[in-house]
C-alpha positions in Angstrom: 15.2 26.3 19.1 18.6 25.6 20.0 21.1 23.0 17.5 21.7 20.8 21.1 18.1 20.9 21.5 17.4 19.8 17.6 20.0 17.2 18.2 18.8 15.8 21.8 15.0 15.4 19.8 16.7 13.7 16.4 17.4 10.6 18.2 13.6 10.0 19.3 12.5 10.9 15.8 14.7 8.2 14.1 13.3 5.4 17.0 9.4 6.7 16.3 9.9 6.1 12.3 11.9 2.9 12.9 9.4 1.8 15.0 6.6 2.7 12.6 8.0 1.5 9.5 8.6 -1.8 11.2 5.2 -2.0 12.9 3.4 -1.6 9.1 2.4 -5.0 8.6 1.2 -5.0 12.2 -2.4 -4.0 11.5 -4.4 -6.6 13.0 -2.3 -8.3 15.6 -1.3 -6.7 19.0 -3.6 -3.6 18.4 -5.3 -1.7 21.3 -8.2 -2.0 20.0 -9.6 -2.7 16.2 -9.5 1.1 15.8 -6.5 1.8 17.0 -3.8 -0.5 15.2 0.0 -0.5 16.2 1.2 1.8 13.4 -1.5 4.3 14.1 -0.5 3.8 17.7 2.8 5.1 16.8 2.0 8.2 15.0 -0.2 9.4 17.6 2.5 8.9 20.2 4.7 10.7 17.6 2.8 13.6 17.1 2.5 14.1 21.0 6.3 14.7 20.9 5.9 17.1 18.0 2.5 18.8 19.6 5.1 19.5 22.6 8.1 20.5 20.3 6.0 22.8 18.0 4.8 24.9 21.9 8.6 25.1 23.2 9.4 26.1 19.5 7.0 28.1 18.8 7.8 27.6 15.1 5.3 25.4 13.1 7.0 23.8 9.4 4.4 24.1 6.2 2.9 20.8 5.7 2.2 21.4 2.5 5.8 21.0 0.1 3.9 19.5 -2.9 1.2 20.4 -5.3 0.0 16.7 -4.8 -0.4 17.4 -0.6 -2.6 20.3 -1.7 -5.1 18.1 -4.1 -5.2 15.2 -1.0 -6.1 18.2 1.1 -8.7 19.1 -1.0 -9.6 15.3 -1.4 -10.6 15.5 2.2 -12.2 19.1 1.9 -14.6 17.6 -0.1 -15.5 14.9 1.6 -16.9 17.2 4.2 -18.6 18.9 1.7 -20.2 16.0 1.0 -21.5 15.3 4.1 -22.1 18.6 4.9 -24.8 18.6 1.9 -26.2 15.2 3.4 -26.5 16.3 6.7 -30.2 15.4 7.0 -28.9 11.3 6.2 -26.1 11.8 8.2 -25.9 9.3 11.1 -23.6 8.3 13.6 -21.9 5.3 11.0 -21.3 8.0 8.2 -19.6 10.0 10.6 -17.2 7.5 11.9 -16.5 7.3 8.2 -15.8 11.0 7.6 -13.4 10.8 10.7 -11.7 7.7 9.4 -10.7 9.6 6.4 -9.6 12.3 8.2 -7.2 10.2 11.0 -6.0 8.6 8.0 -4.5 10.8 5.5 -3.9 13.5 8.4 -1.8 10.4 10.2 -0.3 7.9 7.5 0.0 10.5 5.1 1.0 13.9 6.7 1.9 12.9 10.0 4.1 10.3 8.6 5.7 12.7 5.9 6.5 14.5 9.2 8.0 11.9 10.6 10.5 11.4 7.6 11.5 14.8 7.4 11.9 15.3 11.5 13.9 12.1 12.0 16.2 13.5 9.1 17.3 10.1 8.0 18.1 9.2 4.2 16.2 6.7 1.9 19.0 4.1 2.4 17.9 3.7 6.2 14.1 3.8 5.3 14.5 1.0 2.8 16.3 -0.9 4.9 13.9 -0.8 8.0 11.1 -1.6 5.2 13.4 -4.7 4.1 12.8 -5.6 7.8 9.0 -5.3 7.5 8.7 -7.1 4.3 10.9 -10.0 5.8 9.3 -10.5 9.0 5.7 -10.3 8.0 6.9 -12.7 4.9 8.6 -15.1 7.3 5.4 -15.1 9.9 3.2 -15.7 6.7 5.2 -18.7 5.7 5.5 -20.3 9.0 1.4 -20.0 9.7 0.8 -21.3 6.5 3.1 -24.5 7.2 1.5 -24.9 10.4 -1.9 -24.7 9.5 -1.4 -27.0 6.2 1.4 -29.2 7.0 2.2 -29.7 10.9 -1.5 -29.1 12.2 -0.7 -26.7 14.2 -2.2 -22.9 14.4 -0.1 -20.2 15.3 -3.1 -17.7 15.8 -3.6 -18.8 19.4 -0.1 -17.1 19.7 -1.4 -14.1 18.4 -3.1 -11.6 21.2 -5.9 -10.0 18.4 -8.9 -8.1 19.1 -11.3 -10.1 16.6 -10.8 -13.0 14.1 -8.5 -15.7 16.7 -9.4 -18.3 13.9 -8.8 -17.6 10.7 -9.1 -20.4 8.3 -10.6 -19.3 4.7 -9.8 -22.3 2.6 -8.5 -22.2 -1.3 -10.2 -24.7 -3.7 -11.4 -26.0 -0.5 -7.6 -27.6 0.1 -5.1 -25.4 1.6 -6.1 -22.4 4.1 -4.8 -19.0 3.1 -1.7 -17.1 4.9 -2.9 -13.8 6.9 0.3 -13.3 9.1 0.1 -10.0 11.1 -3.2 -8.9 8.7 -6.9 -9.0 9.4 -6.9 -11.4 6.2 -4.9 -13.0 3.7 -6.3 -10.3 0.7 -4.4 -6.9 2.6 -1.4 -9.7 3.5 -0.7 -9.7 -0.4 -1.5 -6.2 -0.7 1.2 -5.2 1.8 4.0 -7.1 -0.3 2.6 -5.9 -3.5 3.3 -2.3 -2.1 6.6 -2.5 -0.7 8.2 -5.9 -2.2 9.1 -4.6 -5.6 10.9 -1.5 -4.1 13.4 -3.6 -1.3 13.8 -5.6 -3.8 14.8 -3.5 -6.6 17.2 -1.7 -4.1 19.4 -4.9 -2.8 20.1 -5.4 -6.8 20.4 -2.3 -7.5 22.8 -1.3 -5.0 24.9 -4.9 -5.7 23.5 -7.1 -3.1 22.2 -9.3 -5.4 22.3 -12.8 -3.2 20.3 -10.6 -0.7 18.1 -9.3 -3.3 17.8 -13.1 -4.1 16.7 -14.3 -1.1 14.2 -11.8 -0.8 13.1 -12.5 -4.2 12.5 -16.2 -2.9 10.6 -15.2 0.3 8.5 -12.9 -1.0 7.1 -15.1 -3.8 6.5 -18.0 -0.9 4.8 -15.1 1.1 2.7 -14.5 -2.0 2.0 -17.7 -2.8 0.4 -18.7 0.9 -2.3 -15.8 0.3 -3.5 -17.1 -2.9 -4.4 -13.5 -3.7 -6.4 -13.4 -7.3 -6.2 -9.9 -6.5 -2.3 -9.8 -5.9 -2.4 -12.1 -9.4 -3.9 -9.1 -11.3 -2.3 -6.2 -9.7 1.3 -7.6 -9.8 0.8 -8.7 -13.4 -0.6 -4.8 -14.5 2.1 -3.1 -12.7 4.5 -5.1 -14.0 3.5 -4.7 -17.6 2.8 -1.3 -17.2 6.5 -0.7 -15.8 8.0 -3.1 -19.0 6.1 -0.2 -21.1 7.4 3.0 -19.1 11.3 0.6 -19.7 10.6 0.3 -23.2 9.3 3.5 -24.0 12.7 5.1 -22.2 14.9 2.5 -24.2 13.0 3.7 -27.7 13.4 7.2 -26.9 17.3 6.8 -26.1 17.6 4.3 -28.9 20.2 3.0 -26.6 20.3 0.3 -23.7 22.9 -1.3 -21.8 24.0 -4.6 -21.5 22.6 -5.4 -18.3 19.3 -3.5 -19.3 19.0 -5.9 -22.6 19.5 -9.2 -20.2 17.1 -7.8 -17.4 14.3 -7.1 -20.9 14.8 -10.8 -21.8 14.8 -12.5 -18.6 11.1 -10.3 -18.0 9.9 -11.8 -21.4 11.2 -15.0 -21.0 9.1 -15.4 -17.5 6.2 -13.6 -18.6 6.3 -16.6 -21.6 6.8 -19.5 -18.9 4.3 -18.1 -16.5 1.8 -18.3 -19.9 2.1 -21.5 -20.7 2.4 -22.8 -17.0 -0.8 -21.3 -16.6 -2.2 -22.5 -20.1 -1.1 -26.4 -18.8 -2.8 -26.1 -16.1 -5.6 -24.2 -16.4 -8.2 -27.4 -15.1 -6.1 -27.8 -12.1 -8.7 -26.9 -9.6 -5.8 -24.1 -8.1 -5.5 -22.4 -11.3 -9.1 -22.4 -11.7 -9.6 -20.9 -8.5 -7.5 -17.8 -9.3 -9.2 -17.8 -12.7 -12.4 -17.8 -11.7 -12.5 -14.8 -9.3 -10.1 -13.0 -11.5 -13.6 -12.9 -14.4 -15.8 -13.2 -11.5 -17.2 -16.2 -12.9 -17.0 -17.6 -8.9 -20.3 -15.7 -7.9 -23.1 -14.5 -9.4 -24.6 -10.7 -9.8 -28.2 -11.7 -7.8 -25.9 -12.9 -5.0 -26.0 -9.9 -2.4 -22.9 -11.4 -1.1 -20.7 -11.1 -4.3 -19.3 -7.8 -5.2 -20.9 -8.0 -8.6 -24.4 -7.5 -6.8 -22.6 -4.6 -4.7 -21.4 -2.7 -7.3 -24.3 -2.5 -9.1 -26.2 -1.6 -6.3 -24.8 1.5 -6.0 -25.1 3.1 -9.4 -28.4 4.3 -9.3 -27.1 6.1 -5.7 -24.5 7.5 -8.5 -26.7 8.7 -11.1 -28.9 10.4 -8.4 -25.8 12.4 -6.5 -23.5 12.5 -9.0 -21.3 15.5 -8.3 -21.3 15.4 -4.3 -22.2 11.8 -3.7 -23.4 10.7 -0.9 -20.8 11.4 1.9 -18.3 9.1 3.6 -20.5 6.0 5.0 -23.6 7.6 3.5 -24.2 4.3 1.0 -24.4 2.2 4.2 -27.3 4.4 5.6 -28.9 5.1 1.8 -28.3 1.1 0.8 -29.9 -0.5 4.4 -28.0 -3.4 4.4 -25.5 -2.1 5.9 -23.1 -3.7 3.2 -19.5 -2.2 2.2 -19.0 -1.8 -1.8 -15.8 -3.6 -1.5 -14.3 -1.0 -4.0 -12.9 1.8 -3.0 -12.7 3.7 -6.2 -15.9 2.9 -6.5 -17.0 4.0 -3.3 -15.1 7.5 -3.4 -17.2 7.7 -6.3 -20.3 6.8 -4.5 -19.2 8.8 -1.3 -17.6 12.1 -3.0 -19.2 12.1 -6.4 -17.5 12.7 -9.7 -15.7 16.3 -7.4 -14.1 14.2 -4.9 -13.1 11.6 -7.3 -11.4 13.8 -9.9 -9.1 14.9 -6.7 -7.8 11.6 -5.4 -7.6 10.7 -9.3 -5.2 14.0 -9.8 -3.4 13.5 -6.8 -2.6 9.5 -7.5 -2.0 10.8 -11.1 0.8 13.4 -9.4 2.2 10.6 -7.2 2.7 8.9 -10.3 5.1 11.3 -12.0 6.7 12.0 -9.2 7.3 8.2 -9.8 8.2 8.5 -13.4 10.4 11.2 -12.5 12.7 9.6 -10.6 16.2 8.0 -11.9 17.2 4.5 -11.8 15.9 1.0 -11.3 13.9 2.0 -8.1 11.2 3.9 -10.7 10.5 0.8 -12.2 9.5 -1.1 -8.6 7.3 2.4 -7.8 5.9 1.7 -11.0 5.0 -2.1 -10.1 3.4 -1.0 -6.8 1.3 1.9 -7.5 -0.4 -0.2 -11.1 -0.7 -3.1 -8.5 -2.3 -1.3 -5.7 -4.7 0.5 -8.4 -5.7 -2.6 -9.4 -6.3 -4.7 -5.9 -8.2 -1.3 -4.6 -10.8 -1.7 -6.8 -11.8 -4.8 -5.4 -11.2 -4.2 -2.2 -11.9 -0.6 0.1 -9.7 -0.9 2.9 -8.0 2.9 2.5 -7.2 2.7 6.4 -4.6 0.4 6.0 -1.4 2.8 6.3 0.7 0.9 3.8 -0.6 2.9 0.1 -0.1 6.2 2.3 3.2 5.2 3.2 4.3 4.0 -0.4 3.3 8.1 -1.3 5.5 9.5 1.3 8.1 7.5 0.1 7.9 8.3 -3.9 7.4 12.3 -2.6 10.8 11.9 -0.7 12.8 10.1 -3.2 11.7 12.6 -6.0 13.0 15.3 -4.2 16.5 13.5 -4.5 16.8 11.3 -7.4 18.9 13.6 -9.1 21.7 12.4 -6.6 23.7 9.5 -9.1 22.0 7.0 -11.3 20.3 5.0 -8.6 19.1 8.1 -6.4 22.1 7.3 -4.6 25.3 8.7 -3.2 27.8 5.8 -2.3 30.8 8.4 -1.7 30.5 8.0 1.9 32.8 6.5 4.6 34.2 3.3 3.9 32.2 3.0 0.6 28.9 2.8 2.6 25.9 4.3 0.9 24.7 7.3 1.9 21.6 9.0 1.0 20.5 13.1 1.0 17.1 14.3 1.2 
């Protein structure tokens, strides 16, 4: 393939992950259909490009750069394994499953990783067009919630969407919850748990701290219209788990700046406020509300409804298929009911069996490293987003949502660069603008 021909096909590359980046919070809102959401939409039309590329070419790139592509790869291997083994059970739902699973991590995960390294663009630019994402599905949120709650007025007529035109799930029977662009309010605080920590991370860390401020302060009003219990406990683990990861690299160094000593204080003096804000109010029917669902004292186990009564309704299905599981979907067909677990770590265990889970386990695991691995103040917000989407995906299963896929090909791009300065980046460009090398 010729350098002008490389060149003329750069340009589209850089509009596709623009346009798919941006489109992430898009999941439930403007889709073609409920199977076929916006950012799927534009992976497909992606890969058509690089389908059509790859036959004039002639020249097909490995897909597989890291030892963590190979386990998610054998994640999916045996899943169809699984349901291989099941075949007799095997029904029209559990195959819709198995094929979710494999549009998934072959679209938001490989094709997307792709996409990253075809458009040849540096993490700078992909931050940025994520900063975009975060802000615009923040500032929707905000403005439904006001309108809904304060000015009586719904913006969801607005909104062309396939199912779910009215949306109103009340908290403490009061205020109704914030959904924006999302099929509900729960993957609405999940999407700025994910990406949040890391724009925000980067505007301070590069110096733009008023801009890091302001997204601070939208992001938290985002958060707070979804009255997520789930967001509550996820946020809160990853960011203890990332003040232990700081501490631990402080003890070893037995050394820590003086910027480093005022962030550490500032993190223990909110984590003390937030305590006793929360002890003060802990009979205020709001505070309750997160409480409760966070010890799951809101439902009870014989309710089929609750996830309690879900969850244990699948460990005998466990006990009996423990290596293989049951296949993707095959609970639904085993159960009857036709009832989700509403966990998906959980139901990989249930689907895969103990084989499939110990893959997705090593390859999160390696994903995490890669995290660890990487220099400067951006480790800390991969840190914060992986402990908090560990935590809200075990009470949730939504694994089609592209935005925990993304957050991988992001930490695999960044590790392959973080030894470039001491925030993983290189500001000796052009008129001191930051430039970034993959």
């Amino acid at each position: 393939m010729s350098a002008a021909y490389a060149r003329a096909l750069n340009s589209p590359y850089k509009v596709f992950l623009a346009a798919f980046i941006i489109s992430l919070p898009v999941t439930n809102a403007f889709a073609w259909s409920i199977w076929l959401p916006l950012p799927l939409s534009v992976i497909f039309a992606f890969l058509v490009l690089y389908i059509a590329e790859i036959l004039y070419s002639r020249r097909v790139a490995n897909l597989f750069g890291t030892f963590g592509d190979t386990l998610l790869l054998a994640f999916l291997v045996s899943l169809y394994i699984a349901s291989s083994i099941n075949i007799d059970a095997f029904a029209i739902k559990q195959f819709n499953h198995l094929l979710s699973y494999t549009v998934v991590i072959g679209a938001y995960y490989f094709g997307a990783m792709i996409l990253t390294r075809r458009a040849k663009v540096g993490l700078n630019e992909i931050i940025f067009w994520i900063t975009v994402a975060v802000i615009f599905a923040s500032v929707f949120g905000i403005v439904e919630f006001a309108g809904k709650n304060i000015f009586n007025y719904d913006v969801d007529p607005m909104i062309p969407r396939n199912v779910g035109t009215r949306y109103n799930p009340t908290y403490a029977g009061v205020v109704v919850r914030a959904r924006a662009f999302m099929s509900e309010s729960g993957n609405f605080a999940l999407f700025l748990e994910l990406f949040a920590p890391l724009v925000i991370a980067h505007w301070f860390g590069t110096g733009r701290k008023v801009l890091g401020g302001i997204l601070s302060l939208v992001v938290m009003t985002a958060l707070v219209t979804t009255f997520s219990a789930a967001a509550v406990a996820g946020l809160s683990f990853g960011m203890m788990f990332a003040l232990i990861v700081y501490l631990a690299t402080v003890f070893a160094s037995m050394k820590i700046s003086r910027s480093g000593l005022k962030t550490l204080i500032l993190c223990l003096f909110g984590v003390a406020l937030l305590a006793i804000m929360v002890a003060r109010n802990m009979d205020s029917d709001f505070v309750s509300g997160i409480t409760s669902k966070l010890t799951f004292s809101y439902s009870s186990v014989d309710d089929p409804e609750s996830r309690l009564a879900r969850w244990r309704a699948v460990l005998p299905f466990i006990a009996e298929h423990p290596v293989f599981g049951l296949g993707p979907g095959g609970f639904l067909g085993s159960d009857g009911s036709g009832q989700g677990i509403v966990s998906w770590w959980l139901q990989i265990i249930v689907e895969g069996g103990l084989v499939s889970a110990a893959l997705f386990f090593s390859f999160y695991v390696s994903v995490f490293i890669k995290a660890l691995r990487i220099r400067g103040i951006r480790k800390y917000a991969y840190i914060i987003s992986l402990g908090a989407g560990a935590v809200h995906y075990s009470v949730i299963s939504d694994y089609w949502l592209p935005w925990i896929w993304f957050l991988f090909v992001v930490i695999t791009m960044e590790s392959r660069q973080s030894g470039v300065g001491r925030l993983g980046v290189d500001v000796s460009g052009k008129n001191g603008t930051a430039r970034q090398h993959i």
